[in-house]
Structures are given as structure tokens and as C-alpha cells.
N, C-alpha and C positions, 0 to 999 in steps of 0.2 A: 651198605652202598654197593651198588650194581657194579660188577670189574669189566672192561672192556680189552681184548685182546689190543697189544703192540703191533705196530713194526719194529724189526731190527733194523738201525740205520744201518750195518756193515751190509743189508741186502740191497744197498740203496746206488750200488756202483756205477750203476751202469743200466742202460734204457730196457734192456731185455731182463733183469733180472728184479729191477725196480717196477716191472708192472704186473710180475709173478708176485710180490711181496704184497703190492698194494688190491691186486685180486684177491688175493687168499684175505687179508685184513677185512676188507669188504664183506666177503661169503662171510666170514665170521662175527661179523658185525651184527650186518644187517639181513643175513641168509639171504636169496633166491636161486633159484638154481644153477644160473647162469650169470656170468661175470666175464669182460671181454675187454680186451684193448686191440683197438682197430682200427686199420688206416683206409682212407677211401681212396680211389687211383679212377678216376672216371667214373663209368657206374657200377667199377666192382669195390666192394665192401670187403675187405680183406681182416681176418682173422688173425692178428698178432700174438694173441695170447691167448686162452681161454680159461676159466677154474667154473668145472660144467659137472653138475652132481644129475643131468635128466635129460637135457637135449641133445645128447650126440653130439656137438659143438668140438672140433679142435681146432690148433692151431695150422695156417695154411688152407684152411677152408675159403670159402670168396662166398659172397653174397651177393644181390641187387641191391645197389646202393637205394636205389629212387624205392624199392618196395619195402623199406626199413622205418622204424618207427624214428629212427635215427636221423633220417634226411629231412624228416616230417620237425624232430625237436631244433634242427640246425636253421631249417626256414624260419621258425616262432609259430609255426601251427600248431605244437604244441609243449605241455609243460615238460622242465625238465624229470618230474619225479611226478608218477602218476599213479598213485594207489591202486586205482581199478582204471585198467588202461581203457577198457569200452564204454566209459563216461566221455572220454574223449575222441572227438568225430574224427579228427585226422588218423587220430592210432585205432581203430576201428575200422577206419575203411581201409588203411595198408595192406597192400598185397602178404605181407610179411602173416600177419593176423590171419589169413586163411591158410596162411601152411602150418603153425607148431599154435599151439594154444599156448595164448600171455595173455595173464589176468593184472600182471604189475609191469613198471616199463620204470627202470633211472639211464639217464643219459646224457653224458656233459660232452662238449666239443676240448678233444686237445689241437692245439695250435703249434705251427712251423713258429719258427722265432719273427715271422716279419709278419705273423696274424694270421695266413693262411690258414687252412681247414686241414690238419694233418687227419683227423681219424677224429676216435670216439672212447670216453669209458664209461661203459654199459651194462645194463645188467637189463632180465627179464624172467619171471618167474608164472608156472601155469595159473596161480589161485590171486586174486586180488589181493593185499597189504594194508595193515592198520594206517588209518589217515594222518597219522602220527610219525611217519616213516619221511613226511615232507621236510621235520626238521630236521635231515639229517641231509639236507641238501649243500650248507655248504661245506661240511668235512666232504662230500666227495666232488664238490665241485676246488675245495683245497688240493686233495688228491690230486686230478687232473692236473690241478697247476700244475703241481710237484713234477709229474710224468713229464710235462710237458718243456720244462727245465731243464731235466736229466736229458730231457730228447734232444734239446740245443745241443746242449756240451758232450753228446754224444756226435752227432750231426757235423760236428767242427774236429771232433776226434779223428771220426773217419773218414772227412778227408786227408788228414796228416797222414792217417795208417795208408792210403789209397798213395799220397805223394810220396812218402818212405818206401811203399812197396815195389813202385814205378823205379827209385834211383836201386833199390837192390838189388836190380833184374836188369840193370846196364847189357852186366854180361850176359847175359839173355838174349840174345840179337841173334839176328841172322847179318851175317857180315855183310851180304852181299844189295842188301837194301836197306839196311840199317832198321828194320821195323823190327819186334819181338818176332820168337822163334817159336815153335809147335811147343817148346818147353816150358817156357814163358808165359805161353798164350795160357797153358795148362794150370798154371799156380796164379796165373792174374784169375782167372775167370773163377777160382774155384775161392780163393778171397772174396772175390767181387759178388759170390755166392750168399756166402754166412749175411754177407750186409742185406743183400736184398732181402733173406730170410726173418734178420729180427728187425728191420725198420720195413718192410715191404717195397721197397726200392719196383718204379717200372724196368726193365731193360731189354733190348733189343739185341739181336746177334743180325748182322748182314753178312752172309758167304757169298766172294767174286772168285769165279774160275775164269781166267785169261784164256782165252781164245787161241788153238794156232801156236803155242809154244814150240811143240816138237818139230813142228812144219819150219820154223824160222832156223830154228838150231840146227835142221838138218839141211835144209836151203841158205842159208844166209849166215851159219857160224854162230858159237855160241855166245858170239861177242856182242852181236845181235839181240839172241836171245834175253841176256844180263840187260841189255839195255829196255827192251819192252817189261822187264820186270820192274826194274828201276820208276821207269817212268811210271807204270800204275801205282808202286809207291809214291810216287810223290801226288796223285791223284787222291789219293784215300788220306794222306795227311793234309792236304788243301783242302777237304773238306771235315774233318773231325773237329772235335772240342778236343782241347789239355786233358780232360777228364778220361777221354774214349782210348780203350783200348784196341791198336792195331797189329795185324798180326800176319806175317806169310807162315802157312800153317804145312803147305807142303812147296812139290815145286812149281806149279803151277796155278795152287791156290792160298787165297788171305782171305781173314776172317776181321770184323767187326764186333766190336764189343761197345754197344752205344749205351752209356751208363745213366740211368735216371734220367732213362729216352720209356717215353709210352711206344705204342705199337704206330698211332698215328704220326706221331713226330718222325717215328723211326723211319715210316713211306715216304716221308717230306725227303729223307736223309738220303734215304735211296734212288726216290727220281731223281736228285741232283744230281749224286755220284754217277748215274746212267747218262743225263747233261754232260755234264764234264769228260768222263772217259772216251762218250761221241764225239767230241768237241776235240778231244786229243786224240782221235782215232785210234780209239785203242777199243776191242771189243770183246766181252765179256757176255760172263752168263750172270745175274745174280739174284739171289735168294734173301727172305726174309724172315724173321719170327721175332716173336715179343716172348717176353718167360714169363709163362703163368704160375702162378704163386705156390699150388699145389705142387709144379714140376719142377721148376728149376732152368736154371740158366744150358746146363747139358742138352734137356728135351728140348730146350731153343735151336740150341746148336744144333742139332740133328734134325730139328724138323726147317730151318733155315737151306741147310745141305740138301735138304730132300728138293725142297722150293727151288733150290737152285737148278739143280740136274736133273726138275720138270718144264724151269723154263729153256733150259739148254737142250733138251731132247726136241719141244716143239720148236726150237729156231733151226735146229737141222732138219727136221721134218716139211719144213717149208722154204727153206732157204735151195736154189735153180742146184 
């Protein structure tokens, strides 16, 4: 009788370690060279996991979602398990198909818990597959479930970890506007990190530098000063979610941590806050970035601060 490699249920803990277990099960199953858990975030194709014996493939890598054989199996153009993928018109003409050679294509949809299209588990191999390989479609469309389960009660975990981390960092404040402090801002973002890394979380960092600080405090008293910082705090919490991390990061400037914000939501976020601080005549520099999967929430932060103190050089460059 033919033996078939396990999973260990103790690897089953947890979403990031549970699609290591079920990768590797897979390759040893059913071999190809490539085996992936992937989340799609618009039309980038993101890399959660890989177990890659030929493709170069790691984890943090990004795709074209639309040039994937992937996006082609999620519309019904074609099958989920395709022996010899260039039998098939859809997975044939993919863009995907003229960059790496696939001769074999498996591919199931995992799902958010309210049906949604979280990602994919997939696999792709350069030589065509015995036609015999179809029946092994629902252990890996079981699989998927599995991942997809873990990924709920992962999903609900961490927002608790995310709400617990919020009340431990009370004393994390800047007294003085009551918003989190440089210190703060440091251990939120760098949490708020790991999550994006094993679920692909989008997020956005928005940097506002206040305008005319020095100028008020040395004109008008620091009492002044306290006060126009106040009040842009209260501008930046009138517009955040619960979820969003806000932060005076120095003395003059706060930082934005828009959580499981895409790039586009994030601009919605920011023309407002631009509205609004108009609207309170308060004037400001501000900057924008999305974290790409590859880089991280830091390279946000820092190409955000860049964005910012290039729209703040052109508003003095043109301002009488």
C-alpha cells in the first residue's frame, strides 16, 4: 500500500505556520516545483508563503494579479487543476505563461470569513502532470478550507493582539495632546509590521508637519503654540478609525498609521484631512505612502516624510 506523507497537527497553530505545514504536505504529495499561499490586495499578487524547488519564488515577492493563471481560475475561465496548462486557452494566453514556463497549474481560492477573495493556494510546475493528478483535487481544495479557517481565527486574534497592544501603551502618550509618543509610535508600527508580513495586510503611513510652530511660540507664547498642536490633534482623531494609529512623532510633527488602508483609500484619507485642517485653518505640509510588501511599513514611513518635505519645499517655493 502506497504511504503518504502527514501533517503535524501541533503545526496547525496559527495562519503563518499552518500554510508552511500544508505547503510542504503538498510538494510531497503531489511534487511541482512551486507551491504558494497568496493574498491578492488589488492587482498585486502577494507571496505569503512559498515551498519553491526552481522558480526563484519567495516569500514578500508581489505579482500581477490580472496576469496570473490565478485570476483566470477565480473568474471560472479555467480549471482548478490543469495537467497540461496549454490545453487551456485562458492559462495559455496569460501574461504569467510568457515569463517562467508552466506546463502544470493547481489552484483553489482561500476566502476572508464573509466570502471574500483573501488569496490563493497554488502550485505550478515547468513539464505537464499525469491526468490523474485531477483526483487529488479535493484534499487540496480541503486544504484551502483548513488555511482558510485558521486565517478567521487568526484575523480575530489579531485584532485583540492590536486592541491589547493599544491599552499597554496608555503610558505611551505625549501628555501634551494626548496622542501616542515617538516611543509608542515605534512599538505600534513595528507590531503593526509582523501582521502585515504573515497576512499581507495593505497600510498606509500619512506624515503632517504643522506649519509656523516656531513663528507662534516666539510671537504669541508657547501657550499658543500647545494650543495649535492640540487642535491638529484633534483634527487627525476626527478623522481616523479605532483601528488607525496616531502619533506626534516630534515637535512639530505626527505621523499616521492607516491600518488595512490600500494606497488608494489612504489618498481618500488624506484629501480629507487636507479639508478639514483648511476648514480649521490650520496649515500643514503632508505626505503620503502605502507599504509595499517587499519593504515594509519603515520604507512607508520614510518615503511618506520624503512626500511630505517635497510638498512643503514646493508650497514655500511658490508661496509671495
Amino acid at each position: 500500500m502506497k504511504s503518504f506523507p502527514t501533517i503535524d497537527a501541533s503545526q496547525l497553530l496559527d495562519f503563518n505556520t499552518a500554510a508552511l505545514a500544508v505547503l510542504t504536505y503538498l510538494h510531497d504529495r503531489l511534487g511541482f516545483d512551486l507551491w504558494m499561499v497568496t493574498r491578492t490586495e488589488g492587482n498585486d499578487w502577494i507571496v505569503l508563503q512559498a515551498n519553491d524547488q526552481g522558480y526563484g519564488v519567495k516569500a514578500g515577492d508581489v505579482f500581477s494579479w490580472t496576469d496570473s493563471f490565478c485570476s483566470r481560475m477565480i473568474q471560472g475561465e479555467g480549471p482548478r487543476i490543469a495537467p497540461c496548462s496549454d490545453d487551456v486557452a485562458a492559462y495559455l494566453q496569460a501574461p504569467i505563461g510568457q515569463q517562467v514556463k508552466i506546463g502544470a497549474y493547481v489552484g483553489v481560492p482561500l476566502v476572508n470569513e464573509d466570502g471574500s477573495l483573501f488569496g490563493t493556494l497554488c502550485a505550478i510546475d515547468p513539464a505537464p502532470q499525469p491526468p490523474a493528478i485531477q483526483q487529488e483535487l479535493p484534499l487540496v481544495e480541503l486544504l484551502a478550507q483548513l488555511l482558510s479557517r485558521i486565517l478567521h481565527a487568526d484575523t480575530k486574534a489579531a485584532e485583540q493582539a492590536r486592541l491589547a497592544e493599544r491599552l499597554q501603551t496608555e503610558a505611551l502618550t505625549d501628555v501634551l495632546t494626548g496622542l501616542y509618543n515617538r516611543r509608542g509610535w515605534d512599538q505600534l508600527l513595528d507590531s503593526e509590521e509582523e501582521r502585515c508580513t504573515i497576512y499581507g495586510y495593505p497600510a498606509c503611513i500619512v506624515v503632517i508637519d504643522i506649519d509656523g510652530l516656531k513663528t507662534i511660540n516666539d510671537s504669541q507664547g508657547h501657550a499658543a503654540g500647545d494650543h495649535l498642536l492640540q487642535q491638529t490633534a484633534a483634527v487627525l482623531r476626527q478623522i481616523t478609525r479605532k483601528q488607525d494609529i496616531v502619533a506626534r512623532i516630534g515637535g512639530d510633527e505626527f505621523a499616521m498609521l492607516c491600518v488595512e488602508c490600500s494606497l488608494d483609500e489612504g489618498e481618500h484619507l488624506k484629501t480629507r484631512l487636507e479639508q478639514v485642517l483648511a476648514a480649521s485653518e490650520l496649515q500643514a505640509s503632508v505626505g503620503i505612502a502605502g507599504r509595499h510588501p517587499s519593504q515594509g511599513l519603515r520604507w512607508a514611513w520614510a518615503n511618506a516624510d520624503l512626500a511630505m518635505y517635497g510638498f512643503k519645499r514646493l508650497r514655500q517655493a511658490v508661496s509671495p
